[in-house]
OpenMM code with the backbone's topology and positions (N, CA, C; nanometers):
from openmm import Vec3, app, unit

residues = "UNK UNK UNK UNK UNK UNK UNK UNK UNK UNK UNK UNK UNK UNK UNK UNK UNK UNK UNK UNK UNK UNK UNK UNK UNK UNK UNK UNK UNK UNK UNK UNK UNK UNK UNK UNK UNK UNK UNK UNK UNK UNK UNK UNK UNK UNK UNK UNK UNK UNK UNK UNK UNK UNK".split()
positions = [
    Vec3(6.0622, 21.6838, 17.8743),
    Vec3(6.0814, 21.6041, 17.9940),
    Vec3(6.1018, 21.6975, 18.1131),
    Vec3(6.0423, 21.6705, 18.2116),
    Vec3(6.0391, 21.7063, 18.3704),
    Vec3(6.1012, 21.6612, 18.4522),
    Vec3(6.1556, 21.6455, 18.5603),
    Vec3(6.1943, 21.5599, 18.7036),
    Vec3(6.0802, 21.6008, 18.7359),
    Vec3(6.0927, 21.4381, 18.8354),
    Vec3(5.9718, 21.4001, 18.9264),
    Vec3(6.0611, 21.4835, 19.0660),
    Vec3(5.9223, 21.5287, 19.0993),
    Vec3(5.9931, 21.5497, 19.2433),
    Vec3(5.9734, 21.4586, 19.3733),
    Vec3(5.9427, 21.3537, 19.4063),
    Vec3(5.9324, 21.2810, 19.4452),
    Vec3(6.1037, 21.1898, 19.4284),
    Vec3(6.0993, 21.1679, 19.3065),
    Vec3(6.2586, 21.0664, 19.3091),
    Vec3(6.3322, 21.0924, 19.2289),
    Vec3(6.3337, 21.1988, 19.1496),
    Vec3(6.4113, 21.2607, 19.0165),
    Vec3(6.4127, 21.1975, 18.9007),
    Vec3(6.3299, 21.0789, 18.8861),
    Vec3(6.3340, 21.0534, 18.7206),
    Vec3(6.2600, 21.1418, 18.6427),
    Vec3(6.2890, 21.1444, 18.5141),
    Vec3(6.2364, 21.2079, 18.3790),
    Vec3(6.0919, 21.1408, 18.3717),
    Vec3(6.0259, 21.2598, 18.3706),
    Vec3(5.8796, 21.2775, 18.2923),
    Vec3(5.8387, 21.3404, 18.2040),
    Vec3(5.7990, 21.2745, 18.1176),
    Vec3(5.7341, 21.3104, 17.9654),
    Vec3(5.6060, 21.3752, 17.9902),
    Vec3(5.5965, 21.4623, 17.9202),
    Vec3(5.4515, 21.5270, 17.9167),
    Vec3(5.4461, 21.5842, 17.7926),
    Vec3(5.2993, 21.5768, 17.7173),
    Vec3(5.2745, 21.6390, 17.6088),
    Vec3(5.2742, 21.7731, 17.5602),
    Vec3(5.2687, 21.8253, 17.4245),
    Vec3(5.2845, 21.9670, 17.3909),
    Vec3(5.1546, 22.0393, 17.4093),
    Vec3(5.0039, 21.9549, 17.4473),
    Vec3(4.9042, 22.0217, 17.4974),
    Vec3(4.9204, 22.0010, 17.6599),
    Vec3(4.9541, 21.9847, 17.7495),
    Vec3(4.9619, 21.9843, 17.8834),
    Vec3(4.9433, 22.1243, 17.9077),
    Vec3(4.7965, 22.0707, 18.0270),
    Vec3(4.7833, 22.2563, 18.0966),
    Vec3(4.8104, 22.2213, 18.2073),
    Vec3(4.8008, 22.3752, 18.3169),
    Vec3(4.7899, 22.3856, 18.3948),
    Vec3(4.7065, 22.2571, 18.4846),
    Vec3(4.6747, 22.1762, 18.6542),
    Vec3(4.5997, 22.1257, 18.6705),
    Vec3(4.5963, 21.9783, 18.6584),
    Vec3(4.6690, 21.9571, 18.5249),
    Vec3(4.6577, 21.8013, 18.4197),
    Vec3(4.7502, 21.7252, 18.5351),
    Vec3(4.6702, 21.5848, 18.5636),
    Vec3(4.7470, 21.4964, 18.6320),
    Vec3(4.7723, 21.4569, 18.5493),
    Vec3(4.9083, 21.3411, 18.6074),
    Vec3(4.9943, 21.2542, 18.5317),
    Vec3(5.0891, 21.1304, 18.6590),
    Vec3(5.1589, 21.0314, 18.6079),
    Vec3(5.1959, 20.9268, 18.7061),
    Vec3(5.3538, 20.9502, 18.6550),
    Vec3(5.4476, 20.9444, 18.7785),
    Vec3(5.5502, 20.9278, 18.7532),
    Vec3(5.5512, 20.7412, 18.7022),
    Vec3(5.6340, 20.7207, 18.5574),
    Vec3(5.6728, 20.5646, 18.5812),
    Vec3(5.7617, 20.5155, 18.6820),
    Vec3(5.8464, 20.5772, 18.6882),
    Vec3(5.9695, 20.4858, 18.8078),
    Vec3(5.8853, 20.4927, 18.9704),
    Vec3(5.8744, 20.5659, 19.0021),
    Vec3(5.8021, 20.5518, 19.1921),
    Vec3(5.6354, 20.5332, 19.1647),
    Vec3(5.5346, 20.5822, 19.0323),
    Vec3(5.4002, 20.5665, 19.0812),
    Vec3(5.3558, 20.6816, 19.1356),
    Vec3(5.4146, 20.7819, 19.1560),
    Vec3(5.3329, 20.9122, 19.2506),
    Vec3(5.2581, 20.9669, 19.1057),
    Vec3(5.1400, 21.0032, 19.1868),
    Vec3(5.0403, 21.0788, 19.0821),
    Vec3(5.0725, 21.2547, 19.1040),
    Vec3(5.1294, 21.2972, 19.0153),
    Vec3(5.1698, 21.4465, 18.9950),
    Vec3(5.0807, 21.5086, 18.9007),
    Vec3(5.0731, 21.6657, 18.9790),
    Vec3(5.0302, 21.7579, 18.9444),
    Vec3(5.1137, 21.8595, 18.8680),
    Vec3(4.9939, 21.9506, 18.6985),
    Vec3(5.1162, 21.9915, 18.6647),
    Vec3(5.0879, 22.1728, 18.7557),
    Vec3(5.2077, 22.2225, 18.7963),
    Vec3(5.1500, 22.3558, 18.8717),
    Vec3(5.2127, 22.4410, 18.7907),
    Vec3(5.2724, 22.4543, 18.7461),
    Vec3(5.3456, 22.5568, 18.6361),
    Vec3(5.3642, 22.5132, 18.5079),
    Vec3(5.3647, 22.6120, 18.3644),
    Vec3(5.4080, 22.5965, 18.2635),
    Vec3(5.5126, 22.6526, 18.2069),
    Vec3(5.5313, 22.7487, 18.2556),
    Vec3(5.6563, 22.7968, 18.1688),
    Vec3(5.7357, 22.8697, 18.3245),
    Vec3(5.8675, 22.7433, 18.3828),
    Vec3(5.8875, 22.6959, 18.3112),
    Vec3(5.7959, 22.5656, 18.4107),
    Vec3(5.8091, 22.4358, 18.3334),
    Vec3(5.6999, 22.3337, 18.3598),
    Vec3(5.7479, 22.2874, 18.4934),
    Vec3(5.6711, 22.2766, 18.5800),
    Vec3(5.6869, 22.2606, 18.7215),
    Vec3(5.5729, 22.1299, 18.7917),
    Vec3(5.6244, 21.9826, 18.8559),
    Vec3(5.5261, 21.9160, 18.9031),
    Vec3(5.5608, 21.9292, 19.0479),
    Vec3(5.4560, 21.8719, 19.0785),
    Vec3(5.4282, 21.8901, 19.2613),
    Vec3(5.3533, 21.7463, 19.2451),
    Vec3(5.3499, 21.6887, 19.3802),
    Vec3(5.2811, 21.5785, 19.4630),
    Vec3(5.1075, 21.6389, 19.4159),
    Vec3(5.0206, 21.5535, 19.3489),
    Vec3(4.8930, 21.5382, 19.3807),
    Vec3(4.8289, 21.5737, 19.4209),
    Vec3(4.7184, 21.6230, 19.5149),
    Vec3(4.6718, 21.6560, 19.6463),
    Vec3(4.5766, 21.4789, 19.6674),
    Vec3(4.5623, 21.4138, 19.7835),
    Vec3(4.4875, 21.3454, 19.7892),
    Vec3(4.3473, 21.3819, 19.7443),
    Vec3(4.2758, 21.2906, 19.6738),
    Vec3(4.0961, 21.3012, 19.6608),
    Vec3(4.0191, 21.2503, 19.7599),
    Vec3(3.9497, 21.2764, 19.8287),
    Vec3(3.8175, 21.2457, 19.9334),
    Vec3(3.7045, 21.1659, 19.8473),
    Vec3(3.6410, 21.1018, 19.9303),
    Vec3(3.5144, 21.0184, 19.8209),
    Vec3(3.4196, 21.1442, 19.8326),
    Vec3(3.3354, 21.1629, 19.7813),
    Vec3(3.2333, 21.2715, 19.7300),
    Vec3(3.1248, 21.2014, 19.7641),
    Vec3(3.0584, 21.1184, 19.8871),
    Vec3(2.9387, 21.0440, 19.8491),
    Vec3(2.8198, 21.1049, 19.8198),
    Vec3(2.8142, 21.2351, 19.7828),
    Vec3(2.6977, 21.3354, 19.7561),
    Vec3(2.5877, 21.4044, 19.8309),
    Vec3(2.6713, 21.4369, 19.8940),
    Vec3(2.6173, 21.4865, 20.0720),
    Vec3(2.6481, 21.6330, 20.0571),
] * unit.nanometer
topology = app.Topology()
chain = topology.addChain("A")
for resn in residues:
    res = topology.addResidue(resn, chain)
    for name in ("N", "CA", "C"):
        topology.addAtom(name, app.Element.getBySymbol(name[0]), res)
C-alpha cells in the first residue's frame, strides 16, 4: 500500500507494478502515476491530449 497524494488514502498496487503503470485512487478518483519503485512513489497523472493523427 501507497498514499495517494492527492488526499492520503491507501493504495494498493500489485507485486508486478512498473515504473509508468497508471492506476485510480478509490477514495478521490485521481488517475496516478507510478514514478518510483523502490521506494514506491505516486504523482498526479499528466493529462492526455486527443491524438487525432495529424
Amino acid at each position: 500500500m501507497v498514499e495517494c497524494p492527492i488526499c492520503g488514502a491507501e493504495v494498493e498496487f500489485g507485486a508486478h507494478t512498473v515504473v509508468g503503470e497508471l492506476m485510480e485512487c478509490g477514495d478521490c478518483g485521481t488517475e496516478l502515476e507510478v514514478l518510483n519503485l523502490k521506494p514506491v512513489t505516486l504523482g498526479e497523472a499528466p493529462e492526455t491530449e486527443e491524438d487525432w493523427g495529424q
